[in-house]
C-alpha positions as CSV (number, residue, x, y, z in Angstrom):
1,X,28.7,-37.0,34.4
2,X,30.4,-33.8,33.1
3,X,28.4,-33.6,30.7
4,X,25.2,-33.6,32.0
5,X,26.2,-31.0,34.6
6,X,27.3,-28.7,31.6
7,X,24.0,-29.5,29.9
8,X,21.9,-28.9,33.0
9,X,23.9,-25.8,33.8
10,X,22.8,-24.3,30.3
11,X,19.4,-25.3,30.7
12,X,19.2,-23.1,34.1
13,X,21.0,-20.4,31.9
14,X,18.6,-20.1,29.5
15,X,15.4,-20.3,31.9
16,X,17.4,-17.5,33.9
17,X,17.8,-15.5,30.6
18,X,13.9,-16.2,29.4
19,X,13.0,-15.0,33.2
20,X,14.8,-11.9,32.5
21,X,14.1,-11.0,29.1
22,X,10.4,-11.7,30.2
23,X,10.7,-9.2,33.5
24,X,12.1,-6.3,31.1
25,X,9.6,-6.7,28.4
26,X,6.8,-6.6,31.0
27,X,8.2,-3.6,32.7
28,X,8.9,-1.9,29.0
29,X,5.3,-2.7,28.4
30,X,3.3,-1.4,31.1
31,X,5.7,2.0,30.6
32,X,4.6,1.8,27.4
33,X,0.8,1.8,27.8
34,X,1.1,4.0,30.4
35,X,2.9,6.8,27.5
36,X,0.1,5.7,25.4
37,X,-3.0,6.3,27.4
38,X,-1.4,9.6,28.6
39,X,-1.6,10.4,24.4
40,X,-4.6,8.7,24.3
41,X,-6.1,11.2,27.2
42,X,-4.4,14.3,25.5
43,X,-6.5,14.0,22.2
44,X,-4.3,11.9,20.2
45,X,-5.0,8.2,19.1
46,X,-2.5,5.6,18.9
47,X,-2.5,2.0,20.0
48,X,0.1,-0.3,21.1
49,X,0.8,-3.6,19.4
50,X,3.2,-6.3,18.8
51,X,5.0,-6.8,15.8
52,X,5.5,-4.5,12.5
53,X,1.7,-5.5,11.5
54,X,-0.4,-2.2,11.2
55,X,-4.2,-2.4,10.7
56,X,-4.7,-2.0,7.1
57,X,-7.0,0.8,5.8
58,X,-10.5,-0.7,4.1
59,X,-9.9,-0.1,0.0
60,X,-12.1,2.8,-0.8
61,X,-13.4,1.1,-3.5
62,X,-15.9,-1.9,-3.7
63,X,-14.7,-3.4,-7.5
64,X,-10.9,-5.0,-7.8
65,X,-8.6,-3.0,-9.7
66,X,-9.5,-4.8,-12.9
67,X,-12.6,-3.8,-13.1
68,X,-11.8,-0.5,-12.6
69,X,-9.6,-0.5,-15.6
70,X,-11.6,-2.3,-18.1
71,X,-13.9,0.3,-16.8
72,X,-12.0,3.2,-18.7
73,X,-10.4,1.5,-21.6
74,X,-11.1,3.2,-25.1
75,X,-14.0,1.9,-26.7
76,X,-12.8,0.8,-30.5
77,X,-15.1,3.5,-31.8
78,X,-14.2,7.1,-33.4
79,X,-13.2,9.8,-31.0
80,X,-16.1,12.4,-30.7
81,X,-13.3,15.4,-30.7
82,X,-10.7,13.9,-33.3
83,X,-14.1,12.1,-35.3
84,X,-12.0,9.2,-36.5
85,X,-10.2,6.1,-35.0
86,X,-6.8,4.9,-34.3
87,X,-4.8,1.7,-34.2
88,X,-4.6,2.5,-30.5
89,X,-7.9,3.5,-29.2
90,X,-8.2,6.6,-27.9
91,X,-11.4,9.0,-26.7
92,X,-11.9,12.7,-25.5
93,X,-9.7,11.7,-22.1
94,X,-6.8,11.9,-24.2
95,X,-7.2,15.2,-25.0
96,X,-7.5,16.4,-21.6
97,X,-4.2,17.8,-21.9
98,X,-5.4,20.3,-24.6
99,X,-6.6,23.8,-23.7
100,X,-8.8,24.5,-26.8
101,X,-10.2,20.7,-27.9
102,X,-9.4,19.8,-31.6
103,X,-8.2,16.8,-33.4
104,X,-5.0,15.8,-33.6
105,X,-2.3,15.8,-36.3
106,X,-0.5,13.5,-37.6
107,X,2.8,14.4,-35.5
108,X,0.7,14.3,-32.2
109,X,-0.2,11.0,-33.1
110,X,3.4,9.5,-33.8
111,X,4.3,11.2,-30.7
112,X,1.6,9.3,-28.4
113,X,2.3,5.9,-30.2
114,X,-1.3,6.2,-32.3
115,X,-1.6,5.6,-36.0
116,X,-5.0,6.6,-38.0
117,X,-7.4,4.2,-39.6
């Protein structure tokens, strides 16, 4: 019998504590929409939710990312500045760096990696 009276007696415990927590977040809430619409109503837009969920921005872009890169990979062709290729391909973006555009030497190219064919 003493146990089921201890058992019982923390049953009433935790629908007492669930009552209360339950009170306090409803009276934490409505304070809390009431801070918000009085933001809202000054010009500012925020929004109340639950949880550490945010909307997430649309992606600016319609393509996946791999698209986008194979999009701007180095063709295997000759650079129209430099006018000849390289074991790693490289074209005129590589050369944005530059302030007058002209091929580059040898030590430029051991620098970025690049050998010439």
């Amino acid at each position: 019998m003493k146990q089921s009276t201890v058992l019982e007696q923390l049953k009433e415990l935790d629908a007492q504590r669930d009552q209360l927590l339950s009170d306090a977040k409803r009276e934490a809430l409505t304070r809390a929409e009431e801070a918000v619409s009085e933001l809202n109503a000054l010009g500012f837009h925020y929004y109340l939710g639950e949880g550490e969920a945010r909307p997430k921005p649309k992606r600016r872009s319609r393509q996946p990312v791999s698209a986008k890169n194979a999009r701007h990979a180095p063709k295997d062709a000759p650079c129209p500045i430099c006018n000849f290729r390289t074991d790693r391909p490289h074209d005129r973006r590589s050369h944005r760096m530059q302030k007058r555009k002209r091929p580059f030497n040898d030590k430029e190219l051991e620098a970025m990696g690049m050998t010439r064919l």
